[in-house]
N, C-alpha and C positions, 0 to 999 in steps of 0.2 A: 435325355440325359438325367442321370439321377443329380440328388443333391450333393455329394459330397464333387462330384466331378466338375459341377458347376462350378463349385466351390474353388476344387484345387486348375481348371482355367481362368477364372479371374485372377487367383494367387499368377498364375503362369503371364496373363497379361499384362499386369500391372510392374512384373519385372521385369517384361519386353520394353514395357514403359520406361521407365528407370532406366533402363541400358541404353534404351535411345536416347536419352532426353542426356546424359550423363557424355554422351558419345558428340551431342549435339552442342554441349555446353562447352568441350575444346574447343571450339570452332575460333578465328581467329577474329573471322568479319563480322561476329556479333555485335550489338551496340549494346551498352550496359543497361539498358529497358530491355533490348531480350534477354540477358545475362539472367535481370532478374525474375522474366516473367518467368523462365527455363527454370530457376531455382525454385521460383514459388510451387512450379508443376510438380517438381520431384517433391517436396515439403509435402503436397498432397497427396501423393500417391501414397507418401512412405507411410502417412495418416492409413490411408486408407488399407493397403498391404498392412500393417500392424493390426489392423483391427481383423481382415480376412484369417489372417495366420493365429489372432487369440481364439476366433471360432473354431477352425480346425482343429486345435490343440485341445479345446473342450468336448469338442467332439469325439474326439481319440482318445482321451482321457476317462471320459464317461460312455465308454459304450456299454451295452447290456452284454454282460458275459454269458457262456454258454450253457444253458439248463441241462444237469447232471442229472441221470435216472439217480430216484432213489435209492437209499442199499437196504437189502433187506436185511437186520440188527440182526433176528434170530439168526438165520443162517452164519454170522459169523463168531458168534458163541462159541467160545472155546469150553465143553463139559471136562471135568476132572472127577472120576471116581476112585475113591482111594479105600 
């Protein structure tokens, strides 16, 4: 896998993350220690999802744009004889 893919499945796991742990935290039978260990996971992940999603965006941001053939000047000289 290249880098950016890696990149955008962690982004992808971390939100599976998230959605479970968020889906997990309605739960009725929890006791208020896992209420918060639940919240501390999300707190982390969103840590960690925030920082994956700043790489991406500098990535995307700064990519090397596409090397243009030169133009050749003379040829588009416009002569005027009057």
């Amino acid at each position: 896998m290249t880098e950016p893919d890696v990149l955008s499945s962690e982004i992808g796991v971390l939100m599976a993350l998230q959605r479970d742990a968020w889906r997990e935290l309605a739960s009725s039978e929890l006791t208020q220690f896992d209420r918060r260990e639940i919240r501390n996971r999300i707190r982390q992940s969103e840590v960690d999802l925030r920082g994956f999603l700043k790489m991406r965006t500098e990535r995307l941001r700064f990519q090397p744009r596409p090397v243009e053939a030169p133009i050749d000047s003379l040829a588009t000289i416009n002569f005027r004889f009057f």
